[in-house]
C-alpha positions in Angstrom: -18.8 -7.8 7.7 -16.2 -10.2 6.3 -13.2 -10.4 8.1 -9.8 -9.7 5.4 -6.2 -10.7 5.3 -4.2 -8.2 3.2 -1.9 -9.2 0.3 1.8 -8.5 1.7 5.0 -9.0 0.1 5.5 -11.3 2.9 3.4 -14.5 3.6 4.9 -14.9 7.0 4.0 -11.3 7.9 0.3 -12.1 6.6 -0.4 -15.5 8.9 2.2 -14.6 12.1 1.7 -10.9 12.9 -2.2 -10.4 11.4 -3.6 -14.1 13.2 -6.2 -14.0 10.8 -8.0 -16.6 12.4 -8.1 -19.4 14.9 -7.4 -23.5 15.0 -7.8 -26.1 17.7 -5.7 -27.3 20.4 -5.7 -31.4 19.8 -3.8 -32.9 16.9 -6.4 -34.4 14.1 -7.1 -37.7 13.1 -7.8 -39.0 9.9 -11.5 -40.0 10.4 -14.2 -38.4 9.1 -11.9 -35.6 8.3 -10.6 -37.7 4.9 -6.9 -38.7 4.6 -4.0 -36.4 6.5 -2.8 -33.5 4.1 0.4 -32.5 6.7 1.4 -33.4 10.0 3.7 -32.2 12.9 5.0 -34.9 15.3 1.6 -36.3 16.9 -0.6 -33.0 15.4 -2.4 -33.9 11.6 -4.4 -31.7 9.1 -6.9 -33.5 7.1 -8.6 -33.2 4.0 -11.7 -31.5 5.5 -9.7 -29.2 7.5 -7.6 -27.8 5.2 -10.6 -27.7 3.0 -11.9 -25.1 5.1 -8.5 -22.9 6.5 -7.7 -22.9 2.0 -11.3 -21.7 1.5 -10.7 -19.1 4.3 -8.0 -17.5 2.9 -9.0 -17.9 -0.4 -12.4 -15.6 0.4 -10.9 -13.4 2.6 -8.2 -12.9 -0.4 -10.4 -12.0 -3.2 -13.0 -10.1 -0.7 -9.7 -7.9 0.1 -8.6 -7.8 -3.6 -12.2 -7.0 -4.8 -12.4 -4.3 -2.0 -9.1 -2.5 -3.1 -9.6 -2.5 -6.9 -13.2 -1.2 -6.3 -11.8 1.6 -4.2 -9.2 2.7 -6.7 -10.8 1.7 -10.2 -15.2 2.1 -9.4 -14.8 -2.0 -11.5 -16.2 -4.9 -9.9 -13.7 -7.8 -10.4 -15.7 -11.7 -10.2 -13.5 -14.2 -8.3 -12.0 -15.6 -11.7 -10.5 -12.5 -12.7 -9.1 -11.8 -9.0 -7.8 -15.6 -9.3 -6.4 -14.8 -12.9 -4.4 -11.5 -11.6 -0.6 -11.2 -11.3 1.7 -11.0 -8.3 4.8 -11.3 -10.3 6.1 -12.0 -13.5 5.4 -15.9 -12.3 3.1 -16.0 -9.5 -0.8 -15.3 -10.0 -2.8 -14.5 -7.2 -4.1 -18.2 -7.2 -0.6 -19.7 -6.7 -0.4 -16.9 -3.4 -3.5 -18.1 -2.0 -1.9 -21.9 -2.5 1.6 -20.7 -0.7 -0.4 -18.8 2.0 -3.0 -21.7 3.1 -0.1 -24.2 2.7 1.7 -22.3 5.0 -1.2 -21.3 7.3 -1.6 -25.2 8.1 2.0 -25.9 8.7 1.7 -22.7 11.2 -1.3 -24.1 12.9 -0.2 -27.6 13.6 3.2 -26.0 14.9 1.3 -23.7 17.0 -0.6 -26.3 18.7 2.7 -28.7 19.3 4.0 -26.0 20.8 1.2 -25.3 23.1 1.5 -29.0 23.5 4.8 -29.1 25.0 4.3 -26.1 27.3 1.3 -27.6 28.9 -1.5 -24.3 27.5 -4.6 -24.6 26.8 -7.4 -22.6 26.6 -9.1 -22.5 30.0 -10.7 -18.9 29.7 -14.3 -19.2 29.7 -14.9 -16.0 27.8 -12.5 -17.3 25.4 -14.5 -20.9 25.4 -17.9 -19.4 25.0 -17.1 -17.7 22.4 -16.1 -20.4 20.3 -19.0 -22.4 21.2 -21.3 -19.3 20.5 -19.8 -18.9 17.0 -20.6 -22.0 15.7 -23.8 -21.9 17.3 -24.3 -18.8 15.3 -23.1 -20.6 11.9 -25.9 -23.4 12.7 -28.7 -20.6 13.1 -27.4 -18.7 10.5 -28.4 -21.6 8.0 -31.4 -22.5 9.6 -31.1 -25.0 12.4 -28.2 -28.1 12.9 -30.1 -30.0 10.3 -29.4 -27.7 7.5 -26.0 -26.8 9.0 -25.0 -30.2 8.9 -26.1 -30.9 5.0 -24.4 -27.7 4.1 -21.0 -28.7 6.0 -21.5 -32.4 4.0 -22.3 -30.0 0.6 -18.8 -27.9 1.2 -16.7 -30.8 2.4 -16.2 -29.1 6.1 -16.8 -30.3 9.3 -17.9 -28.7 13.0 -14.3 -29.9 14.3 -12.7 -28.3 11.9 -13.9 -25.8 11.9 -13.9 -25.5 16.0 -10.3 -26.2 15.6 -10.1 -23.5 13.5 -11.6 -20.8 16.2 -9.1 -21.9 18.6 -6.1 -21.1 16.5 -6.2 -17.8 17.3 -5.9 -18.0 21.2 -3.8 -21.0 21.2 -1.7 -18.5 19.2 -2.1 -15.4 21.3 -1.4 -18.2 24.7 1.6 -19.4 23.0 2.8 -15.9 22.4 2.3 -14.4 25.7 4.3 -17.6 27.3 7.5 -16.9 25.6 7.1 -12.8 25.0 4.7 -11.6 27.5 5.8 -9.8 31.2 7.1 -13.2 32.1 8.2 -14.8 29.4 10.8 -17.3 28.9 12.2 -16.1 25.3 12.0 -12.1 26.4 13.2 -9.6 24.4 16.8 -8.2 25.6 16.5 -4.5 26.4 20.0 -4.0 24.0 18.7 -5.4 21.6 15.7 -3.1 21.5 18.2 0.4 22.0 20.2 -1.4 19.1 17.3 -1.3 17.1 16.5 1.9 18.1 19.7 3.7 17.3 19.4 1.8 14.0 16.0 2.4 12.4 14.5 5.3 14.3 15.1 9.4 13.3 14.0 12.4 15.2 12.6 15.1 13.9 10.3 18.4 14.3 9.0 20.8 12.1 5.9 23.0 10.5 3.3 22.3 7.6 2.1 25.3 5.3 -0.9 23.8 4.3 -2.7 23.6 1.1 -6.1 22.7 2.2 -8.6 24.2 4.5 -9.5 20.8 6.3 -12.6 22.6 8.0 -14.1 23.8 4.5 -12.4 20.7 2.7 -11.3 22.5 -0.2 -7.9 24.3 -1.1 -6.8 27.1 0.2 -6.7 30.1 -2.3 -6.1 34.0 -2.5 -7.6 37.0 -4.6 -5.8 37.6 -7.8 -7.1 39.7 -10.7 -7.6 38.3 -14.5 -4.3 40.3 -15.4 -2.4 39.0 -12.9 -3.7 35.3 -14.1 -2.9 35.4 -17.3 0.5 36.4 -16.6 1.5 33.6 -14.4 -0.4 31.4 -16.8 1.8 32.7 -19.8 5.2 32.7 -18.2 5.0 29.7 -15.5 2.4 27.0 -17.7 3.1 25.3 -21.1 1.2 23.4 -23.4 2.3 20.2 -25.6 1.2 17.4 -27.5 3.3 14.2 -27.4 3.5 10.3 -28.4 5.4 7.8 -26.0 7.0 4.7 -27.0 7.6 3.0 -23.8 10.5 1.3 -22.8 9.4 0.0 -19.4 5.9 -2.7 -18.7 3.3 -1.9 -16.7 4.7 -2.6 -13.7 7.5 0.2 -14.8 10.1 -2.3 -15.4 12.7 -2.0 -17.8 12.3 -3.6 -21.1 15.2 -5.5 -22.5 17.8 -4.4 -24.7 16.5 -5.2 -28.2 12.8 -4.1 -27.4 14.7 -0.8 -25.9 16.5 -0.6 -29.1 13.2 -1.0 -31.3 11.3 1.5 -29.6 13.8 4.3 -29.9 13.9 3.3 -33.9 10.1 3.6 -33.7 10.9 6.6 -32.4 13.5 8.3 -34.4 11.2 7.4 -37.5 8.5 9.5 -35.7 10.6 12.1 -35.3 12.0 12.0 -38.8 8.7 12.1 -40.5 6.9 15.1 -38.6 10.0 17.3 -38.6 10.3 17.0 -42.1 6.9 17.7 -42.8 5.6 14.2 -44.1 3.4 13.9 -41.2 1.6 15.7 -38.2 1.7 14.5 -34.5 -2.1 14.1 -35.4 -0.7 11.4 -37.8 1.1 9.3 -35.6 -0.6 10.1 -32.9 -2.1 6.3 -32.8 1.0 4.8 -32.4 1.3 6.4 -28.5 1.5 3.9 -25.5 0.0 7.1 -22.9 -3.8 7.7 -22.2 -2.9 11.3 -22.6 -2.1 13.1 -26.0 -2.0 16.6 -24.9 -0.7 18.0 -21.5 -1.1 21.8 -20.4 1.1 21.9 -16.9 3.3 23.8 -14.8 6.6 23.2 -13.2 7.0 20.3 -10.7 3.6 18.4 -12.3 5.8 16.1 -14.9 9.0 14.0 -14.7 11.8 16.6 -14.9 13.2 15.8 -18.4 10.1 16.2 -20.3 9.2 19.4 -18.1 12.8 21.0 -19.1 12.3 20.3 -22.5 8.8 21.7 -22.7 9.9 25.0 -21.4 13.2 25.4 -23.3 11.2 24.7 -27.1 9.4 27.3 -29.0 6.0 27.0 -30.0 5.9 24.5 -33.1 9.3 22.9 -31.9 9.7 19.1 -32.3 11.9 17.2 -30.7 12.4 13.6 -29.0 13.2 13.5 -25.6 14.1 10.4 -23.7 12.8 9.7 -19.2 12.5 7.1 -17.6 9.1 6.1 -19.6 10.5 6.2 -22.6 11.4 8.2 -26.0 8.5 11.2 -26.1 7.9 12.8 -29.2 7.0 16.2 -28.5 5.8 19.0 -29.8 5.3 22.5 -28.0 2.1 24.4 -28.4 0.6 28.1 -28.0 -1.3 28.7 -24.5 -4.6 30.8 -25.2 -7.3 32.7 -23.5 -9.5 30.8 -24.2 -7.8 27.8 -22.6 -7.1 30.0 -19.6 -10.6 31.4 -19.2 -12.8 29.7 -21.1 -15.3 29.6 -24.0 -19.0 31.5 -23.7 -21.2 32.2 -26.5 -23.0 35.2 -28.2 -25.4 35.6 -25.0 -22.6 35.5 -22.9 -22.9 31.7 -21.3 -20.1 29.7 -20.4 -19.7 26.8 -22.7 -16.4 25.3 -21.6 -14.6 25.7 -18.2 -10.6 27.3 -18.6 -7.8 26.3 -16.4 -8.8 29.5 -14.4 -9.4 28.0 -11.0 -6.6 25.5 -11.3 -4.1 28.3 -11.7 -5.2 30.5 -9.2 -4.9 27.4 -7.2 -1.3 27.0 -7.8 -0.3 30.5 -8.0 -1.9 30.2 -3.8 0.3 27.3 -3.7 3.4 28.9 -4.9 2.9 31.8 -2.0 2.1 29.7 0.7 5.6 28.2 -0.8 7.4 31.2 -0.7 6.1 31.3 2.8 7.4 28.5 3.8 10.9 29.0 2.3 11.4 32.8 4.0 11.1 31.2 7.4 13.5 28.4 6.3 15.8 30.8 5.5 15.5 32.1 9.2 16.0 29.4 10.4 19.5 28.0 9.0 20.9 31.7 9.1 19.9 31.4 13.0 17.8 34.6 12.7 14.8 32.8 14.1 16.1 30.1 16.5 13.0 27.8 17.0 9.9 26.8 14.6 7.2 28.8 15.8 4.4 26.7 17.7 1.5 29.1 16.0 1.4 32.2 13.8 -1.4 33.9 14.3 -1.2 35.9 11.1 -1.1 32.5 8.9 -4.0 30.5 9.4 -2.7 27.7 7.7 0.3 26.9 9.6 0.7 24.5 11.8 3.9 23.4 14.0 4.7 19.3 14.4 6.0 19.0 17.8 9.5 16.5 18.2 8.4 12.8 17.8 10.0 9.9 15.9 9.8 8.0 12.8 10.8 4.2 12.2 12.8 3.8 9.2 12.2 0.3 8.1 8.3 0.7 8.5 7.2 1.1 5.1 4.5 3.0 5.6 6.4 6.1 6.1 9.2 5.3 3.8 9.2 8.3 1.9 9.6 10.8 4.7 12.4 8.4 6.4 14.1 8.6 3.2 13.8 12.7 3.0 15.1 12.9 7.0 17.7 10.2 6.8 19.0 12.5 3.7 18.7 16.0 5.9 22.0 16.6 8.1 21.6 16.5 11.7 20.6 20.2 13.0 19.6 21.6 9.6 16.2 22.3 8.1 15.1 21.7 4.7 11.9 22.0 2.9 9.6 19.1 1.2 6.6 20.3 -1.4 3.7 17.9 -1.4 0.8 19.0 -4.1 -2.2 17.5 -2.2 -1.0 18.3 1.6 1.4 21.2 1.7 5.3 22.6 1.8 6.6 20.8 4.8 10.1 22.0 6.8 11.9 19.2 8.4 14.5 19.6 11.0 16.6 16.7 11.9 17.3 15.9 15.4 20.0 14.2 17.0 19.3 10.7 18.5 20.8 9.0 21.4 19.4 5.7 23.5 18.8 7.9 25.8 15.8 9.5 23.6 14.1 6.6 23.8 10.3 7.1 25.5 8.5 4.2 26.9 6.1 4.1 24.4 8.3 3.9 21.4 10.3 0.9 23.8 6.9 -1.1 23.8 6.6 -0.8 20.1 10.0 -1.9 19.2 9.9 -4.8 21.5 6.7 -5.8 20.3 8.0 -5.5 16.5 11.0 -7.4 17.5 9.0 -10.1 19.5 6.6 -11.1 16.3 9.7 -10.9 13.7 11.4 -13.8 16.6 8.1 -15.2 17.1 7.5 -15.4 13.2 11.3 -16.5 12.2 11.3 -19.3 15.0 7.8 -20.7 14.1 9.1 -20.5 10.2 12.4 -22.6 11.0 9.9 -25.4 12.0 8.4 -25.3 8.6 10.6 -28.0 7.0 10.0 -30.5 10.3 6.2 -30.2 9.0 5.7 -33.2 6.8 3.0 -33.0 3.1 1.6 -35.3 1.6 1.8 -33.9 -1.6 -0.2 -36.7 -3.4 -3.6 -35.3 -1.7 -2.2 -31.8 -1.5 -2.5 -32.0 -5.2 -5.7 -32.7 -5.2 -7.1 -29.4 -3.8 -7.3 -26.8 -7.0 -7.6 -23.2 -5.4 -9.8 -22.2 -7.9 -12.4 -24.6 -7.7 -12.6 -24.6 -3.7 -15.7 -23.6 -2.2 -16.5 -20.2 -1.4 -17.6 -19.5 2.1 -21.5 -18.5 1.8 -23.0 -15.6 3.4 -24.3 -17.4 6.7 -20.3 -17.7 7.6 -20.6 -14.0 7.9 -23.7 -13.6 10.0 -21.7 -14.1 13.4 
């Protein structure tokens, strides 16, 4: 299986913190390796070198890239069009690749000077045997060190290089562990991980009503009778048919002033001619920038202006309403029974699905909700003191014992932001559609709550930021010689072949 490097905001986070790979523990000469692309002190990268580190990350790039959008969108994207792809409003994916092997080689020679100056090198014979197995793996994986050698002399790579490459990785790991391991001579300070920790970390507790049976896999629903249906689905859904004019791109930023001003026109010309009868939303329907034409939803499903205007308008009301999207022109629509339950024909057969199941889904949803809000109304009046731990009679509850959260990780920035807003002792609830009605209780935090385990995460967090920020401050000591830098077009480089990933 390929190995991957992730695209991340941050290129330093992607080469210090993942160590994608590995490098060798001797500066290079120019020899057979072409002319020197950048050097540190004694330590040199040649052409054939950084031949192979570019093509590295330039594979393990697009494989990533190609992985993601295949998960998300079912497309297969060829290497051209992954190259081709955005980052920014001025930066393709290309130009990252460029900045990220760039920087991978001015990390690698640093790497090794520092290992240099310490006196490390690799003496683990695991750690050697390895590297020696891997490339004797390459050389079978082609066929022999015949054909290994005429496909190195076909990509413009060479066995050093690429040996130098595998030891990058435990020079880097060596190098690490001598300045932030048990002993290590640029440690950590125990203040400044409780600093951190009073800084970035909440405490919390709390329950989950759930939504979904996990055990079934499916959503958790109740009994409800066709009368009682179509009542929620007459007073608690509404139907309408709209036409955006956006007002942000695709990346949901804000257009500028005159564009702004233009669409609203567009707009209010819209809006002009269908109220007055000239034309149908049919009519200028075309003119939309949404997938979507008509929407049938309930409340919490759509941004909140467009949702309040949709349930204050009478059936056949038109009017233009402005989010954060841009100016809708909307018009409101009758709900039937037939969109509720369905069509079926003479004999009987079902010949279009309704919303049926969906709204029995939410109207389950909406209990479990009103579940979840009587106990947190128990809880701040002080009637119940604690969050249960289990309730027997609710199946789908389940209590989240005390733990922390890290505020600055972004991978759980949504619920930092929702705790960091709740006041210290209080409860307050959090809807999710696809997981469940969550109550969050805010803890008080002291150093003195710090466990051991959370300690060794933050001073390993702490240690790789240092790490990275020290080894990045050496970055402008690293000299390029731009002229044959030049030469390398990302695009064009050689892919690695299959046998690379046979080890």
């Amino acid at each position: 299986m390929k190995r991957m490097i992730k695209i991340l905001s941050g290129i330093m986070s992607l080469l210090l913190v993942l160590s994608l790979c590995s490098c060798g523990g001797n500066g290079g000469s120019a020899g057979d390796g072409g002319k020197v692309v950048m050097s540190y002190g004694d330590f040199t990268l040649t052409e054939s070198e950084y031949m192979y580190l570019a093509s590295y990350v330039k594979d393990s790039v697009v494989y990533s890239q190609q992985s993601t959008l295949y998960q998300y969108t079912g497309t297969v994207y060829d290497e051209s069009e992954i190259l081709a792809m955005p980052v920014d409003d001025e930066t393709t994916i290309a130009d990252y690749i460029e900045d990220c092997a760039i920087e991978f080689g001015q990390q690698m020679l640093i790497i090794e000077a520092l290992c240099n100056g310490a006196g490390i090198t690799i003496t683990d014979e695991t750690a050697l045997d390895e590297i020696s197995q891997n490339l004797a793996d390459l050389e079978y994986a082609y066929g022999g060190e015949d054909l290994f050698d005429i496909a190195l002399v076909r990509l413009g790579f060479t066995k050093s290089g690429i040996e130098r490459f595998e030891r990058f990785s435990k020079l880097y790991d060596l190098i690490y562990d001598y300045r932030y391991g048990e002993n290590g001579t640029a440690k950590v300070s125990e203040s400044d991980v409780k600093k951190y920790f009073t800084d970035n970390y909440l405490r919390y507790e709390g329950c989950v009503y759930s939504y979904v049976d996990n055990e079934k896999n499916e959503y958790i629903t109740f009994e409800y009778s066709d009368e009682e249906v179509k009542n929620y689905f007459y007073s608690d859904y509404v139907k309408v048919c709209h036409v955006l004019y956006k007002t942000v791109d695709s990346s949901n930023k804000k257009l500028d002033s005159e564009k702004i001003a233009e669409k609203k026109a567009k707009a209010e010309a819209a809006l002009a001619a269908v109220t007055s009868g000239e034309k149908t939303m049919n009519d200028i329907k075309s003119e939309t920038e949404d997938s979507g034409f008509e929407y049938t939803f309930t409340r919490g499903q759509m941004v909140e202006a467009f949702e309040k205007a949709a349930f204050e308008m009478e059936i056949g009301e038109v009017r233009m309403v402005e989010t954060e999207y841009g100016y809708h022109i909307m018009q409101k629509l009758e709900t039937t029974d037939e969109q509720l339950f369905g069509k079926t024909d003479s004999n009987g057969a079902t010949t279009s699905k309704g919303m049926k199941d969906e709204v029995i889904r939410t109207m389950s949803q909406a209990k479990i909700y009103n579940e979840a809000s009587a106990l947190l109304e128990k809880l701040n009046s002080g009637e119940t003191e604690k969050f249960p731990t289990e309730l027997t009679d609710v199946p789908y509850y389940s209590y989240q014992k005390e733990q922390f959260i890290d505020k600055s990780n972004s991978s759980y920035s949504s619920m930092a932001e929702m705790i960091a807003k709740i006041e210290v002792g209080k409860v307050e609830i959090q809807k999710s559609a696809s997981v469940g009605t969550y109550l969050i209780k805010r803890l008080p935090l002291s150093e003195s709550d710090i466990t051991a385990d959370v300690y060794s995460t933050i001073e390993s967090n702490l240690s790789v930021k240092e790490f990275s920020e020290y080894v990045q401050s050496l970055y402008d000591y690293v000299n390029i010689n731009t002229e044959v830098l030049e030469k390398f077009d990302i695009v064009t480089l050689p892919a690695l072949e299959d046998e690379f990933y046979q080890q």
